[in-house]
C-alpha positions as CSV (number, residue, x, y, z in Angstrom):
1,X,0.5,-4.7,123.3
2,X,2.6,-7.6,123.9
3,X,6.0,-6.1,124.7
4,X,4.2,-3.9,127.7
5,X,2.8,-7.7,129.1
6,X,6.7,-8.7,129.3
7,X,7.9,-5.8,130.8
8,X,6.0,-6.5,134.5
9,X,7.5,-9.9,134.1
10,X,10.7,-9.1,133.6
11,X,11.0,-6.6,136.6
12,X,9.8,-9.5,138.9
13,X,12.5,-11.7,137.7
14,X,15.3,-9.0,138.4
15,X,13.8,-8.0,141.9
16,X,13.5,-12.0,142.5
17,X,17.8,-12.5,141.3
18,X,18.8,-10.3,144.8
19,X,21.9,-11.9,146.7
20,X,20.4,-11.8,150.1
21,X,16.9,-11.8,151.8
22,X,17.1,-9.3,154.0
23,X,15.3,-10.2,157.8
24,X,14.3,-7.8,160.4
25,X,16.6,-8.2,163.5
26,X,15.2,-7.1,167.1
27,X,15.8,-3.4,166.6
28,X,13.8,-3.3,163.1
29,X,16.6,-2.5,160.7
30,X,16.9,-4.9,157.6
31,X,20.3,-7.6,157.8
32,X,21.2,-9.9,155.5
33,X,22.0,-13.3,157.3
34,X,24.6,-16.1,157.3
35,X,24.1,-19.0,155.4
36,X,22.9,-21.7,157.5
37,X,25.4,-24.6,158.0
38,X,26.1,-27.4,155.2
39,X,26.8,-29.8,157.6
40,X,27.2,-29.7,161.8
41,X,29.6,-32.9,163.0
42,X,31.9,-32.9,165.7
43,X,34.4,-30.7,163.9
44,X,32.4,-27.6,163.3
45,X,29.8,-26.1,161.4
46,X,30.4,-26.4,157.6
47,X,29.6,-23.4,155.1
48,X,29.4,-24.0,150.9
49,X,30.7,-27.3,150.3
50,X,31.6,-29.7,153.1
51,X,34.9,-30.2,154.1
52,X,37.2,-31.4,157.2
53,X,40.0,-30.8,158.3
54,X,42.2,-33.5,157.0
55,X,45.4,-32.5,155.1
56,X,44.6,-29.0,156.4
57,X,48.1,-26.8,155.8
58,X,48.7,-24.2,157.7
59,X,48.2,-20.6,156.8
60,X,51.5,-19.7,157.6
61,X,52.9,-22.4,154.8
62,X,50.8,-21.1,152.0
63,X,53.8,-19.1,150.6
64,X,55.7,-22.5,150.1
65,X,52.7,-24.2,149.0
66,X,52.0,-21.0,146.2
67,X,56.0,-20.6,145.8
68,X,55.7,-18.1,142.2
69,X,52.8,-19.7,140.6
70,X,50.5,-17.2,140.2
71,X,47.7,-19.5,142.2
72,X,47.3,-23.0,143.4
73,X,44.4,-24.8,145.0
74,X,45.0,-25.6,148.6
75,X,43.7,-26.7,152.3
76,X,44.4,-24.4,155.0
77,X,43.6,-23.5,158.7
78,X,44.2,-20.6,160.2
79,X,41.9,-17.8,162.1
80,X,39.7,-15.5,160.7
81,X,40.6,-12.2,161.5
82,X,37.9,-9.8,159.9
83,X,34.4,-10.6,158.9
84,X,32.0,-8.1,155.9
85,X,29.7,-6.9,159.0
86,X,27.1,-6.3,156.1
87,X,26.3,-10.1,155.4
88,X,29.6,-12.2,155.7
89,X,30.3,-12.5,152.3
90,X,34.3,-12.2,152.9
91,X,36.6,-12.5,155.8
92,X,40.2,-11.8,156.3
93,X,43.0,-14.0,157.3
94,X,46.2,-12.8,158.8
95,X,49.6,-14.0,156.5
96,X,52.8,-14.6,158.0
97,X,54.2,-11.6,157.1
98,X,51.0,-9.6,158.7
99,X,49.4,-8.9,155.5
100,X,45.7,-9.4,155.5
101,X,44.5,-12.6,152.6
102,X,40.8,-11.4,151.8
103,X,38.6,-14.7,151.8
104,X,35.7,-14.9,149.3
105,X,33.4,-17.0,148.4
106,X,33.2,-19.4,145.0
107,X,30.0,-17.8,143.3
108,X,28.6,-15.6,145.7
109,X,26.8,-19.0,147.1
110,X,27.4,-18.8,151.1
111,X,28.1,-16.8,153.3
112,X,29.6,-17.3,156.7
113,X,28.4,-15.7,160.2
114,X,29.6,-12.2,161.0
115,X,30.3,-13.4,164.4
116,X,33.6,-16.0,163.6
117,X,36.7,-13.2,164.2
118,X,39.1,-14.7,166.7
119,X,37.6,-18.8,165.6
120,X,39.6,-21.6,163.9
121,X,38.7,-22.3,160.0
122,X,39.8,-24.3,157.4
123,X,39.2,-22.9,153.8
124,X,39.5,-25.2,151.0
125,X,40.0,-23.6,147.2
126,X,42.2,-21.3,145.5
127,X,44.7,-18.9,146.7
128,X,46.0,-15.9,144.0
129,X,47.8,-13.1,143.4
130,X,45.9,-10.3,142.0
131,X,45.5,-6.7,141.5
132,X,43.0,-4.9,143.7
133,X,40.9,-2.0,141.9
134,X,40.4,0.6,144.5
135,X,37.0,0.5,144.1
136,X,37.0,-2.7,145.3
137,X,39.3,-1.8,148.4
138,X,36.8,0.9,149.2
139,X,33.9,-1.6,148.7
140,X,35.6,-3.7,151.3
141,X,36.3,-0.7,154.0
142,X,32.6,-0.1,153.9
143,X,31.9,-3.2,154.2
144,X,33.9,-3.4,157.3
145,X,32.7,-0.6,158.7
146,X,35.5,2.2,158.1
147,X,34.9,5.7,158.4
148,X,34.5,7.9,155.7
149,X,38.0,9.2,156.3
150,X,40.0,6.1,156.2
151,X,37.7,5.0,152.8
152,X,38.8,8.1,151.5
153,X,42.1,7.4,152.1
154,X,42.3,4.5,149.9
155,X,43.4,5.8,146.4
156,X,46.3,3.3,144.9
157,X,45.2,-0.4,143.7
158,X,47.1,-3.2,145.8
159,X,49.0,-6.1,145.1
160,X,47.2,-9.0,147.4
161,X,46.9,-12.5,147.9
162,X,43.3,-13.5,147.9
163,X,41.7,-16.4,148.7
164,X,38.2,-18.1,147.0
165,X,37.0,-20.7,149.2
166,X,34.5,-23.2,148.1
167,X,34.0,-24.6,151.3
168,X,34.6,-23.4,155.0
169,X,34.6,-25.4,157.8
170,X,34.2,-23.4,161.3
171,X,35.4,-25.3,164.1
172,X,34.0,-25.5,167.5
């Protein structure tokens, strides 16, 4: 009789571990929303953990910075370029070369407003090389809205330089 008094439990706990509350926006659908800020000072709104801009490298100097180490922990500032229209759990960055640097976020534990493409950030964590599964890539078309052509589309893993930011600072 006792295991079937756990089992209610436990399915509250799993429903209560979701990543996102969903909210109702003004046409009824469910949305998952941005964090809210960390901080808010004169430099921008701050997402994760709070950072400024100081010693901020540019994005376009993140290939010296990495030279062929695998990853290194860096500052940079650049402009986001895509944004996960789901929730804003990711963002793109354009590198130098015109290659797209996917921006994630350290632990799942912010996200940052759908609404930043075209703003200045600064990102603070670790940029790597790695392998993407194209599961993953597929994950990531979704997410930014792709059809179900171009998702298709996607069957070979890529190469990439990623990002995982523990902080981003959004500047005004």
């Amino acid at each position: 009789m006792r295991p079937l008094l756990l089992l209610p439990a436990a399915l509250l706990l799993l429903g209560a571990c979701q990543n996102a509350a969903p909210t109702s926006d003004t046409a009824g659908t469910a949305t998952a929303e941005a964090s809210p800020p960390t901080t808010t000072s004169p430099q921008g709104r701050t997402y994760g953990a709070a950072i400024t801009s100081e010693g901020a490298q540019p994005l376009s100097a993140l290939s010296t910075l990495l030279g062929t180490q695998d990853s290194a922990q860096v500052k940079l500032v650049g402009t986001a370029n895509e944004v996960c229209q789901a929730k804003g759990c990711w963002m793109t960055m354009k590198l130098a070369d015109g290659r797209d640097m996917r921006v994630k976020f350290k632990d799942y534990a912010f996200f940052v407003p759908k609404d930043i493409s075209g703003k200045t950030i600064v990102i603070n964590g670790w940029a790597h090389r790695e392998t993407v599964p194209v599961a993953d890539l597929q994950h990531y078309a979704k997410d930014a809205g792709k059809s179900a052509t171009e998702i298709a589309a996607i069957t070979e893993p890529q190469q990439q330089l990623n990002f995982e930011a523990d902080g981003v600072l959004v500047q005004e």
